[in-house]
C-alpha positions as CSV (number, residue, x, y, z in Angstrom):
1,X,21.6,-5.6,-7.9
2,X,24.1,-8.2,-7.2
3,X,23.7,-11.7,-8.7
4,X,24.1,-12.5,-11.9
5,X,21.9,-15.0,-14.5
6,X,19.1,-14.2,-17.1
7,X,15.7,-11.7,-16.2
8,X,13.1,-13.2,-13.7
9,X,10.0,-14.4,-15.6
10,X,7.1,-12.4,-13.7
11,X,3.7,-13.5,-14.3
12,X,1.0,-10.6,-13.7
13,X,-2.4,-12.1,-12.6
14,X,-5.1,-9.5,-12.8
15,X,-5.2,-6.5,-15.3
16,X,-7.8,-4.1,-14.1
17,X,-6.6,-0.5,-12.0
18,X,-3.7,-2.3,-10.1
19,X,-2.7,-4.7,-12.9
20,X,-2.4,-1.7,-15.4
21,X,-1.5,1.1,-13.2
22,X,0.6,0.1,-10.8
23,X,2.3,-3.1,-11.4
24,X,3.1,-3.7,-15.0
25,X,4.7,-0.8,-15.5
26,X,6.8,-0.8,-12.4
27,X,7.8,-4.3,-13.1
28,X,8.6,-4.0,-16.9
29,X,11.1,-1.0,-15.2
30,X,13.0,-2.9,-13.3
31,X,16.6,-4.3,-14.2
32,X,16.4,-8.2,-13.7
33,X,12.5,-8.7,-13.7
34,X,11.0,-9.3,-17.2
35,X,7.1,-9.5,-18.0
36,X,6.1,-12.2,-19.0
37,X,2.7,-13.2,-18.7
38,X,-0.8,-11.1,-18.0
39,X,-3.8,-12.9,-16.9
40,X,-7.0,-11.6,-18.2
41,X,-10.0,-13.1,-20.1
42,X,-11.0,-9.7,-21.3
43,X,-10.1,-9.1,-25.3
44,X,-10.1,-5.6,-24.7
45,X,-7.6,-5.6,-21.8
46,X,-5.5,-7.9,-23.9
47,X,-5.6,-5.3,-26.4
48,X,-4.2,-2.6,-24.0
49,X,-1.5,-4.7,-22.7
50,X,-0.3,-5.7,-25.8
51,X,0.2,-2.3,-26.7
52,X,2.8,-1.7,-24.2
53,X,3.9,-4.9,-24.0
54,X,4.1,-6.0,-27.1
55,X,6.2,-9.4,-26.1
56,X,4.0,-10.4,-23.3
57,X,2.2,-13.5,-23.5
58,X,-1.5,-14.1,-22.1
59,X,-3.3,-16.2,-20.0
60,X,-7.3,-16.8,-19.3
61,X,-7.0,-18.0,-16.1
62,X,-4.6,-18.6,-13.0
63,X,-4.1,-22.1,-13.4
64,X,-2.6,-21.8,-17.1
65,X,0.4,-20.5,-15.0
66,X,1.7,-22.2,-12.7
67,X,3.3,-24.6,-14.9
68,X,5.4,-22.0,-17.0
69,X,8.0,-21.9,-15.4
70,X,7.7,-18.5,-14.0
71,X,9.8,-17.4,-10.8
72,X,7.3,-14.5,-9.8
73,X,3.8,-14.4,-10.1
74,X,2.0,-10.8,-9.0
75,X,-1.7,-11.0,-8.0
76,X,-3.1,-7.9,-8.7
77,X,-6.7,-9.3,-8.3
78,X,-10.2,-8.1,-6.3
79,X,-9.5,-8.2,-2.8
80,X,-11.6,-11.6,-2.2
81,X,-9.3,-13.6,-4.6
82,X,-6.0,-12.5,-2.9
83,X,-5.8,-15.4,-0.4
84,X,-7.1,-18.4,-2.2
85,X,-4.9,-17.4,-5.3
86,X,-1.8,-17.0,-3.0
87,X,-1.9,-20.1,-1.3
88,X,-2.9,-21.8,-5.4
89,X,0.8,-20.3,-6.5
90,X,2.8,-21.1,-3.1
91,X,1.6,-24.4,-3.5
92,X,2.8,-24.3,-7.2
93,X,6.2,-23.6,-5.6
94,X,6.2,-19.8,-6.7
95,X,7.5,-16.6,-5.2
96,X,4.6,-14.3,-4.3
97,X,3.7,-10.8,-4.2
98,X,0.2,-9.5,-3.2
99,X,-1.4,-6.7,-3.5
100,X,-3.1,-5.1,-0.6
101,X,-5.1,-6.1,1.9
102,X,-3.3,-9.4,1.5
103,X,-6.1,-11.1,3.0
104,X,-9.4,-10.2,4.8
105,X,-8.2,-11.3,8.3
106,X,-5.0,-11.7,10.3
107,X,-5.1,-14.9,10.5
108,X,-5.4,-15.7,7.1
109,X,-2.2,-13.7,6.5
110,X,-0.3,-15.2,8.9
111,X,-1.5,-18.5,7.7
112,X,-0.4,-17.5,4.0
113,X,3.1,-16.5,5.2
114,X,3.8,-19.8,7.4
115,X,2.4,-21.6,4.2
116,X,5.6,-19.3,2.6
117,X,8.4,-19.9,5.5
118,X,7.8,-24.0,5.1
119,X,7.9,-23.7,1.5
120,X,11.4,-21.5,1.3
121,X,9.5,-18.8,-0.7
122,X,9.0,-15.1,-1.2
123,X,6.0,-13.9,-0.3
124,X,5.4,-9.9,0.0
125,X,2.7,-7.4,0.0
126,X,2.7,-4.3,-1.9
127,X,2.7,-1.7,0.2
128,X,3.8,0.6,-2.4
129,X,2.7,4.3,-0.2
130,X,5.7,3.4,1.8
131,X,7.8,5.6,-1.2
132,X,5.5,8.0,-1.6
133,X,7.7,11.3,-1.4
134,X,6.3,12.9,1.1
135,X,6.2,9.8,3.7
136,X,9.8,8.9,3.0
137,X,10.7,12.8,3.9
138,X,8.9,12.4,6.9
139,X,10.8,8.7,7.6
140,X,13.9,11.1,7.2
141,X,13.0,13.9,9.3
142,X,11.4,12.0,12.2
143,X,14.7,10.0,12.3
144,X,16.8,13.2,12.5
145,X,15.3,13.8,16.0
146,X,14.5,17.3,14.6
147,X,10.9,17.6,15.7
148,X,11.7,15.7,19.2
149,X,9.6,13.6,20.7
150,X,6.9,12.7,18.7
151,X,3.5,12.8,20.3
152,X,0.9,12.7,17.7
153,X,0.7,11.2,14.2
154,X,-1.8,12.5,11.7
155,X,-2.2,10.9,8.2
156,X,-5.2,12.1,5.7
157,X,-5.8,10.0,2.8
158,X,-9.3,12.5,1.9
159,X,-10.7,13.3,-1.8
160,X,-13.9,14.5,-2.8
161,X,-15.8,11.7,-5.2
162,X,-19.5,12.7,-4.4
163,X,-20.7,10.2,-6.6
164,X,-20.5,6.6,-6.4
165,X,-18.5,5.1,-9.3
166,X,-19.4,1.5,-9.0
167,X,-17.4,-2.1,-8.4
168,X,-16.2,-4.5,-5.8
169,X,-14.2,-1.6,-4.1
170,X,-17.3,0.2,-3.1
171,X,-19.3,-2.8,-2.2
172,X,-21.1,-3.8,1.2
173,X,-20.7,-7.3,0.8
174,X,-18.3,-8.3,3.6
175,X,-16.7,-10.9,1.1
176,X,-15.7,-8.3,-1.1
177,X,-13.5,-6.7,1.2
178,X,-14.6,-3.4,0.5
179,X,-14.8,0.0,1.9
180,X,-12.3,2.8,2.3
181,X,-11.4,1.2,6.0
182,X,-9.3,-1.7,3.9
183,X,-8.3,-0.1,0.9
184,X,-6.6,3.5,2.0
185,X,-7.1,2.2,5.5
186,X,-4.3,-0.6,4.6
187,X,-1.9,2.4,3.6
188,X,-2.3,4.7,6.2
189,X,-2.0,1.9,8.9
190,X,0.8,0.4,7.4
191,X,2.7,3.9,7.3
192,X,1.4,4.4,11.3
193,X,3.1,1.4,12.1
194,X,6.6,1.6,10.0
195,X,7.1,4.9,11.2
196,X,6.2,4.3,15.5
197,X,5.4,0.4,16.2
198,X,3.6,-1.5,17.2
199,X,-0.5,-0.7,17.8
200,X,-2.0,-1.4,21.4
201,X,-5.3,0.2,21.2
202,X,-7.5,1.3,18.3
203,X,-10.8,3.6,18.4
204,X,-12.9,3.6,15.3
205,X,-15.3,5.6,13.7
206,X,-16.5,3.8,10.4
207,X,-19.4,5.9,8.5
208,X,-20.9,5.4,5.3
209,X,-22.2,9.3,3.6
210,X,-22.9,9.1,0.2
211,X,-26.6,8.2,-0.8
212,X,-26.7,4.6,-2.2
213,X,-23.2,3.9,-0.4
214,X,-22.9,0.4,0.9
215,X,-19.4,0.2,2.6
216,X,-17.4,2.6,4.7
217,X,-16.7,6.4,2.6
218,X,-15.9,8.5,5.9
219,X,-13.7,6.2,8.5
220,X,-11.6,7.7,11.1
221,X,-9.1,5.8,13.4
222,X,-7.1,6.6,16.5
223,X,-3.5,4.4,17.1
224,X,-1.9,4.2,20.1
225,X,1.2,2.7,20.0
226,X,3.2,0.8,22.1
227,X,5.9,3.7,22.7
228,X,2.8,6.2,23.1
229,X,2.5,7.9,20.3
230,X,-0.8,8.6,18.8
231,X,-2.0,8.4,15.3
232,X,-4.6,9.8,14.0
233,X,-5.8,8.2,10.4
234,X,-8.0,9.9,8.3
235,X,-9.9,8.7,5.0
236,X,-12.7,9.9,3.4
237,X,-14.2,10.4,-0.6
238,X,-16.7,13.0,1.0
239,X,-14.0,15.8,1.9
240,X,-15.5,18.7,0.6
241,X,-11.8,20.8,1.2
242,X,-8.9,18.5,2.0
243,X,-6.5,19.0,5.2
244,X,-3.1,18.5,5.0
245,X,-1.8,14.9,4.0
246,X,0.5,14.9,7.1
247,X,0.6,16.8,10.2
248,X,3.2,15.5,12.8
249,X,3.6,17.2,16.3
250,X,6.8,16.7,18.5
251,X,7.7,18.2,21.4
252,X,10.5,20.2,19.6
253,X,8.7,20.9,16.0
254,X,6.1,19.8,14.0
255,X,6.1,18.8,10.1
256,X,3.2,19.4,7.9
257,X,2.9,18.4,3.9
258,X,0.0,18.9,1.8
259,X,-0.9,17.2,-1.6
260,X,-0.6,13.7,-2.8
261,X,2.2,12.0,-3.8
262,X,2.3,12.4,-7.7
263,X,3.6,8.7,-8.7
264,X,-0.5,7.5,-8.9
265,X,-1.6,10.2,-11.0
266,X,1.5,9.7,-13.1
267,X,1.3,6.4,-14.0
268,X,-2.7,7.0,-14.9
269,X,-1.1,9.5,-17.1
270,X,0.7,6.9,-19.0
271,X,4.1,8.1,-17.7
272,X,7.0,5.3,-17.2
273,X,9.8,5.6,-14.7
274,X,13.1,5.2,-17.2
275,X,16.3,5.5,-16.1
276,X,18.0,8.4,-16.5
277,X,14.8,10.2,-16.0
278,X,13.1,12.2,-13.0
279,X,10.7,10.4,-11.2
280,X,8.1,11.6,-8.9
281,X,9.3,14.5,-8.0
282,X,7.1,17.0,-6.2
283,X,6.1,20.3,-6.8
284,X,7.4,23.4,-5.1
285,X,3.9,24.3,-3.6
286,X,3.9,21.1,-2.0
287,X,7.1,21.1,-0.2
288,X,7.2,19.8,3.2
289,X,7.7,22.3,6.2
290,X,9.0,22.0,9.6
291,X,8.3,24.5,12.4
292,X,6.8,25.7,15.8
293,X,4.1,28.1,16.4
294,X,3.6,29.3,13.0
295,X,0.0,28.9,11.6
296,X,0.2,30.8,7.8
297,X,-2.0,28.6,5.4
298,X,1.0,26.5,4.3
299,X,1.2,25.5,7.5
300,X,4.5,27.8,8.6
301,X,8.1,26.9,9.5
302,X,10.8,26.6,6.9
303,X,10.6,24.3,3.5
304,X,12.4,21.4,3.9
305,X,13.7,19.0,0.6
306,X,11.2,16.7,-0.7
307,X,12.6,13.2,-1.5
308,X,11.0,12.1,-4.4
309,X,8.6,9.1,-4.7
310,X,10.4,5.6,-5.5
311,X,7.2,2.9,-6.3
312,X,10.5,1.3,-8.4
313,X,12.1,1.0,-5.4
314,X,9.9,-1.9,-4.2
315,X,10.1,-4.2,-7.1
316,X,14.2,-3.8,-7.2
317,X,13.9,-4.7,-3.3
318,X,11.7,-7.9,-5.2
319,X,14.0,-8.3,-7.4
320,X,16.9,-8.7,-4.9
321,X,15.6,-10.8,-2.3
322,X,15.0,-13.0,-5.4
323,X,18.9,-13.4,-6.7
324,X,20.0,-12.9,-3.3
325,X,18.3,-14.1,-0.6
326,X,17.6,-10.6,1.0
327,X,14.6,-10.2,3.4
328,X,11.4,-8.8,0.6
329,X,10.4,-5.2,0.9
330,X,7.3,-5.7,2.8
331,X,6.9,-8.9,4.7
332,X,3.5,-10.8,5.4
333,X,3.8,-10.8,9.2
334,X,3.5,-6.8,8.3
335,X,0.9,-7.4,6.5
336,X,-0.9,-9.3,9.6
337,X,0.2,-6.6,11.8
338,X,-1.6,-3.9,9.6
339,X,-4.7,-6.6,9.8
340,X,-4.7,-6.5,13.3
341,X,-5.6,-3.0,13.5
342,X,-7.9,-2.8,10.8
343,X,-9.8,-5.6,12.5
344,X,-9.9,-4.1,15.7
345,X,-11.0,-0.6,13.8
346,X,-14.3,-2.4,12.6
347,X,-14.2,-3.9,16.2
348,X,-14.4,-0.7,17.8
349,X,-16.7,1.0,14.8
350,X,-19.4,-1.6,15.6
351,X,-19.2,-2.0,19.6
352,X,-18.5,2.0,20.5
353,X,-15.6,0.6,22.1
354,X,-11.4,1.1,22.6
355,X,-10.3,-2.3,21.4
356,X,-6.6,-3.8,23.1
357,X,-4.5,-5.5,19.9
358,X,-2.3,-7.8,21.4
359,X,0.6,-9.6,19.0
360,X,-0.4,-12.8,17.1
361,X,-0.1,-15.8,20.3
362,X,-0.7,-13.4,22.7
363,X,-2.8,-14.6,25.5
């Protein structure tokens, strides 16, 4: 990282499954970022943090904050909070990063990143599934031109939870934001579109399976994008056996990788990316392969090498655009984009119909 000065004071708002997970350890990893304060009421979440953390300072609430002096604050927060606490720190004049959905519409993104571009500051969205290993290999090998022409896309994001577990993430309430549609939906829509472009039309098929569900469990969605290839986007918690995680077709080859990337699973585990240290590498078994006409159950073809995961990757592109000015790892506009087709999923879900997205001012 180039610049020079002391560590960027990052203030962590939100210490549940995200907070924990994903985003205090990743920050605490990276050179120039310090953390320095958690918000959470909760004694017992105190507690945990402090044990990792041991410097950290706390907060109760979001407006303790913004006075601090901080130069990042980090809202890892239920999805309903993210825009109204966004705008509360832009307005505080501090850098931003969001976890995702960034906001429940399109509109309201676009509206928190123009809130950003007046005020001269960072805002990003943490699409963190961007460095899963397996997705960056494919980034890699798609850009080779080794399978050709692409001509379909297909991401699964499946795992078998039978029983409900409970919260705002599996909620019907619309203001909850709930529902597998905006919370793996946001991933695998957000990969679509890094990889191919731009989305022009979106079919939807939004189900809810398990007894007592209230939002979507089952939702599939069909991409086409502007340059004609088609995705096709898979989540589910009621897979019963689990396809691969991505199957790509070209008109040359195709490329075919099972398993999740191991970063999540990881981190849950209490693991910490160090340096020096191996990171998210994955397993042998779960190599990726390229091929044609093979059809053994690893999917055929030859193994190909597996880039590891890099979720530190994002918060030293944070860290950067920060000292230097450099454009943030994922931008809100992205975010919008990803918006737009999950809006026009539920669009098409709810009418039985192929929904047109056309860019933001569009006629």
């Amino acid at each position: 990282m180039t610049g020079t000065g002391p560590p960027l004071r990052v203030g962590l708002i939100g210490y549940g499954l995200a907070g924990s997970v994903f985003h205090a350890p990743l920050i605490a990893a990276t050179e120039g970022l310090v953390l320095d304060t958690i918000v959470t009421s909760k004694p017992e979440r105190q507690e945990q943090a402090r044990a990792e953390f041991p410097d950290v300072r706390f907060a109760a609430t979001p407006d303790e904050v913004w006075g601090r002096g901080l130069d990042l604050v980090v809202i890892a927060t239920p999805n309903k909070t993210h825009v109204a606490l966004a705008t509360a720190a832009l307005r505080a004049g501090l850098a931003v990063v969001v976890d995702k959905p960034v906001a429940g519409t399109a509109a309201e993104a676009r509206t928190l990143a123009a809130l950003a571009t007046e005020r001269g500051l960072l805002l990003s969205v943490f699409q963190n599934r961007r460095w899963d290993g397996d997705f960056r290999t494919l980034t890699r090998v798609v850009k080779s031109g080794e399978l050709g022409r692409v001509q379909r896309f297909e991401s699964r994001f499946e795992r078998w939870r039978p029983r409900l577990k409970g919260g705002w993430r599996e909620s019907g309430a619309p203001e909850d934001i709930g529902g597998l549609l905006y919370d793996l939906g946001s991933h695998v829509v957000d990969q679509a579109l890094t990889l191919f472009g731009p989305a022009v039309r979106v079919y939807a098929e939004v189900d809810v399976r398990r007894e007592g569900a209230e939002a979507d469990d089952d939702t599939f969605i069909a991409v086409t994008h502007a340059d004609g290839v088609r995705s096709h986007l898979s989540m589910s918690a009621t897979a019963a056996q689990l396809g691969p995680r991505f199957r790509v077709l070209g008109s040359e080859a195709g490329f075919v990788s099972y398993g999740l990337d191991p970063q999540e699973a990881a981190l849950r585990a209490g693991e910490r990316p160090t340096a020096g240290a191996a990171w998210g590498q994955v397993a042998e078994a779960f190599r990726a392969r390229v091929g044609a006409g093979e059809s053994p159950p690893t999917g055929g073809g030859r193994p190909v090498e597996t880039l590891p995961g890099d979720y530190p990757a994002y918060y030293a592109a944070v860290a950067r655009a920060l000292r230097d000015g450099t454009p943030p790892p994922v931008t809100a506009e992205e975010a919008a984009a990803t918006l737009d087709v999950l809006e026009a999923a539920r669009r098409s879900a709810d009418e039985g119909v192929t929904v047109t997205v056309r860019p933001a001012g569009a006629p």
